[in-house]
C-alpha positions as CSV (number, residue, x, y, z in Angstrom):
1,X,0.0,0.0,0.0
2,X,1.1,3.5,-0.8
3,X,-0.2,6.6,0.9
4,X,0.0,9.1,-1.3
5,X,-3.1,11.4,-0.1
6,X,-1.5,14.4,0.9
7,X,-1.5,16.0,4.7
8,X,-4.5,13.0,4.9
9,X,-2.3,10.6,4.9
10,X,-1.6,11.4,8.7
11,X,-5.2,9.8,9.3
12,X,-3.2,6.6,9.4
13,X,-1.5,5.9,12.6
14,X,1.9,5.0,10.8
15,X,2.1,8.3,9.0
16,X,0.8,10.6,11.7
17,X,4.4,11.5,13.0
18,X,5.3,12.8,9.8
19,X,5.8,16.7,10.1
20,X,3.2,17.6,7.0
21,X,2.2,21.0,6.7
22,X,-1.0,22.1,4.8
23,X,-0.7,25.4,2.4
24,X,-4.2,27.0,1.2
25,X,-4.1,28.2,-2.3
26,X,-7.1,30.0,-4.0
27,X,-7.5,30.1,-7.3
28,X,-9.7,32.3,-9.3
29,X,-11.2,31.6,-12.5
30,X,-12.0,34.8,-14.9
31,X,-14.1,34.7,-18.2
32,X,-11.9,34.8,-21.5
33,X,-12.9,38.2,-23.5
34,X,-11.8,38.1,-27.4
35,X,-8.1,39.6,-26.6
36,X,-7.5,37.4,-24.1
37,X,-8.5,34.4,-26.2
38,X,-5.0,34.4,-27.7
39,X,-3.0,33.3,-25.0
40,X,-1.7,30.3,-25.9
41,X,1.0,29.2,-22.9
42,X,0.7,28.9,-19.5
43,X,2.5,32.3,-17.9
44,X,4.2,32.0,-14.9
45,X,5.9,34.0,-12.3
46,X,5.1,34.3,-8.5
47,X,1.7,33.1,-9.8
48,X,0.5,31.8,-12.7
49,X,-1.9,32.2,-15.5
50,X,-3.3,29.5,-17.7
51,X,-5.3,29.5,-21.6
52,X,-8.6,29.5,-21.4
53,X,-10.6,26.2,-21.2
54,X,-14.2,26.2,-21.9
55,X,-14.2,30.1,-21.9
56,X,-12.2,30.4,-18.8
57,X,-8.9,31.4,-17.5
58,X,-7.2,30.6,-14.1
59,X,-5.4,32.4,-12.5
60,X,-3.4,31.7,-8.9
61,X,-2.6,30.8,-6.7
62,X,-2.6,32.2,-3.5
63,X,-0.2,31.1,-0.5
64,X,-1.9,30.8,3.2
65,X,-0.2,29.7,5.5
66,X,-2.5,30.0,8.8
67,X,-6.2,29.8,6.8
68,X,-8.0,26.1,7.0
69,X,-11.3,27.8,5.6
70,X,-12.1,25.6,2.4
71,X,-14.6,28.5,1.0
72,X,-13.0,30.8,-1.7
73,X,-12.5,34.9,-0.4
74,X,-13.1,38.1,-1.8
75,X,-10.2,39.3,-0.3
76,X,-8.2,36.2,-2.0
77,X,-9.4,36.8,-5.2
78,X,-8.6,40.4,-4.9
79,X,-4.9,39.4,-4.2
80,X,-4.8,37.0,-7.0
81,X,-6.2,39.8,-9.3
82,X,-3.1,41.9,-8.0
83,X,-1.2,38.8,-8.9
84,X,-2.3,38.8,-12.3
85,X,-1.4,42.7,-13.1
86,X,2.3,41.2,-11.5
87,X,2.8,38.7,-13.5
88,X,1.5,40.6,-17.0
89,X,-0.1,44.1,-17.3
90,X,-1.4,43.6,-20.8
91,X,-3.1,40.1,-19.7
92,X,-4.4,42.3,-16.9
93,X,-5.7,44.6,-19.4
94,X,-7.3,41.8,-21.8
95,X,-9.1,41.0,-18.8
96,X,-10.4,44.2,-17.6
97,X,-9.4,42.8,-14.3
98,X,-9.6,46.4,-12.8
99,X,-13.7,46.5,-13.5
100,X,-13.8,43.1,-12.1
101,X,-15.5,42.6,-8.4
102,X,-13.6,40.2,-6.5
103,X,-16.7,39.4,-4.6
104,X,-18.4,38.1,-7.9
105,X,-15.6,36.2,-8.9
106,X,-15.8,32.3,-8.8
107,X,-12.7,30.3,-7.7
108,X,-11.5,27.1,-5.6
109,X,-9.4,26.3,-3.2
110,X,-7.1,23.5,-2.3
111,X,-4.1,22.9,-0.1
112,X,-0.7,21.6,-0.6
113,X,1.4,19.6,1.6
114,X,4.8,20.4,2.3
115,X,7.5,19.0,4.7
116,X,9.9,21.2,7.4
117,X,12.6,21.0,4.9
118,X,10.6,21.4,1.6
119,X,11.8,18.1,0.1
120,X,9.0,15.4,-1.0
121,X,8.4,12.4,1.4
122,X,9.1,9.3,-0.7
123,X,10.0,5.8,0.4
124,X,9.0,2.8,3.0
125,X,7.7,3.4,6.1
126,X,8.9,1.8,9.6
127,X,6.9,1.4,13.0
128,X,7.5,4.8,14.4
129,X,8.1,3.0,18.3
130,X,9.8,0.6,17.5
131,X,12.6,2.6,15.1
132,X,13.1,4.6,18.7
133,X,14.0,1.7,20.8
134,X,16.4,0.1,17.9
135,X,18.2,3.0,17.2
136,X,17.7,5.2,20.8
137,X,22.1,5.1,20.7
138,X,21.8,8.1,18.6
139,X,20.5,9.9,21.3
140,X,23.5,9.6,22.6
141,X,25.9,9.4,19.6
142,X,24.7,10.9,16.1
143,X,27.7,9.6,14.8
144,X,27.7,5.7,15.4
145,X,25.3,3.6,13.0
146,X,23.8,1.2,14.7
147,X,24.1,-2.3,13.5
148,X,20.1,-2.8,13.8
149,X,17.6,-4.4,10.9
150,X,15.2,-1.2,10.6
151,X,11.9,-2.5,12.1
152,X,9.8,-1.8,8.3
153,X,6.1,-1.9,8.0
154,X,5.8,-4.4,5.5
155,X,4.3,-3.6,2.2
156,X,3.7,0.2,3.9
157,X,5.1,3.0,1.8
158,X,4.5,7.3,1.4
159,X,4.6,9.4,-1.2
160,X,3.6,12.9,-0.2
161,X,4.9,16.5,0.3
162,X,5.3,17.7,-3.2
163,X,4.2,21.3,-2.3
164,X,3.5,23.1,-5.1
165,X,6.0,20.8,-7.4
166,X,4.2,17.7,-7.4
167,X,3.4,18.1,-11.5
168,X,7.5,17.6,-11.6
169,X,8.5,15.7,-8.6
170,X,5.5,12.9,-8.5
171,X,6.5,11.3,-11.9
172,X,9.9,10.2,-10.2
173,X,8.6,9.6,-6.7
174,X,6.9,7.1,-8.5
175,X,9.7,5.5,-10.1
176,X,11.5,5.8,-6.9
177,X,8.8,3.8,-5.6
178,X,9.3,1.2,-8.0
179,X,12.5,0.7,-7.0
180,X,12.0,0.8,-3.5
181,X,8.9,-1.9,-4.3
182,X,11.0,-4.1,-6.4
183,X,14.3,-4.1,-5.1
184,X,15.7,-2.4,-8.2
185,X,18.5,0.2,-8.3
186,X,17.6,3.7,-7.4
187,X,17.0,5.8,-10.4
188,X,18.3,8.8,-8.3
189,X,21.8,8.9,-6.4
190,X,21.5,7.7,-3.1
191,X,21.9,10.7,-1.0
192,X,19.1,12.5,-3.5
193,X,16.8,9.0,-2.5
194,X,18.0,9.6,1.3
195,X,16.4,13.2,1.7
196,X,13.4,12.3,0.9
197,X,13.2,8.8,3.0
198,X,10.4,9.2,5.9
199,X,13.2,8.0,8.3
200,X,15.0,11.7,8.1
201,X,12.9,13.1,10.1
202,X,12.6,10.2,13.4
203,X,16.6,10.0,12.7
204,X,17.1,14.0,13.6
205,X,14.9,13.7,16.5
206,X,17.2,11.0,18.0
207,X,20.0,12.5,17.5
208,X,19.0,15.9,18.6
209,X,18.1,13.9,21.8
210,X,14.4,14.1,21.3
């Protein structure tokens, strides 16, 4: 089994000591007029905005760190408007976005899952007690490596934390998986693999004495 369902994958009692962190995003969605109509790439800079599709752009997204609220804001879609005179004034233009109301606009919102360090969680998963008690020496030590069989839950893997990368990164978590699943060699180098191991995190509590 692979638990690849974002910050919901701490549900499960094997995941739930993984440090995930949720990130609100807003998008809004604004009707194509005949200028706009053109656009024919996806633009990006500190946001993003896309072609239309069926007679709509989108435009986005925000970044909310603290917000858990699931229903779109005016004041969100006002930002993302702001975003979108940022990113292009003459898309902005196209739009009319400055006769637009943001409390008419339509939009959605999701979250993204991110990890302490920003790097995708990827890899097998071990019993979270039982990893203490095998390797509790680097409490004491961060140097030695215990001679210890990590205690694995069998058949239990991750694959979560992409953040706002997952487009790029998921592809090869999943072949990373595939290794991991069949024994195979890595198709990354090792230390890339060993980032994003669920371990990293259980290891630096240890040996920060936690």
């Amino acid at each position: 089994m692979v638990l690849a369902g974002a910050a919901e994958i701490a549900r499960f009692p094997a995941a739930a000591g993984l440090p995930l962190k949720r990130i609100r995003g807003q998008i809004t969605r604004l009707k194509q007029t005949a200028s706009s109509a053109e656009l024919r790439t996806v633009v990006c800079a500190e946001g993003y905005v896309a072609p239309p599709r069926l007679g709509e752009h989108t435009l986005g997204a925000s970044f909310d760190f603290h917000s858990q609220e699931v229903t779109p804001t005016a004041a969100e879609h006002a930002s993302n408007l702001q975003l979108l005179e940022e990113i292009s004034s003459d898309l902005a233009a196209r739009l009319h976005s400055s006769e637009l109301d943001p409390v008419s606009l339509q939009g959605r919102v999701a979250f993204r899952c991110t990890s302490p360090d920003y790097l995708p969680i990827i890899g097998p998963l071990a019993d979270p007690q039982a990893f203490a008690a095998a390797y509790a020496a680097l409490s004491k030590n961060a140097r030695q490596v215990p001679d210890t069989p990590c205690p694995w839950l069998d058949g239990l893997y991750v694959n979560s934390g992409h953040g706002s990368r997952g487009l790029i990164s998921a592809p090869l978590a999943g072949e990373l998986l595939a290794a991991w699943l069949d024994n195979e060699p890595l198709p990354l180098p090792r230390e890339v693999a060993e980032a994003c191991h669920p371990n990293r995190f259980a290891v630096r509590q240890l040996s920060r004495g936690q």
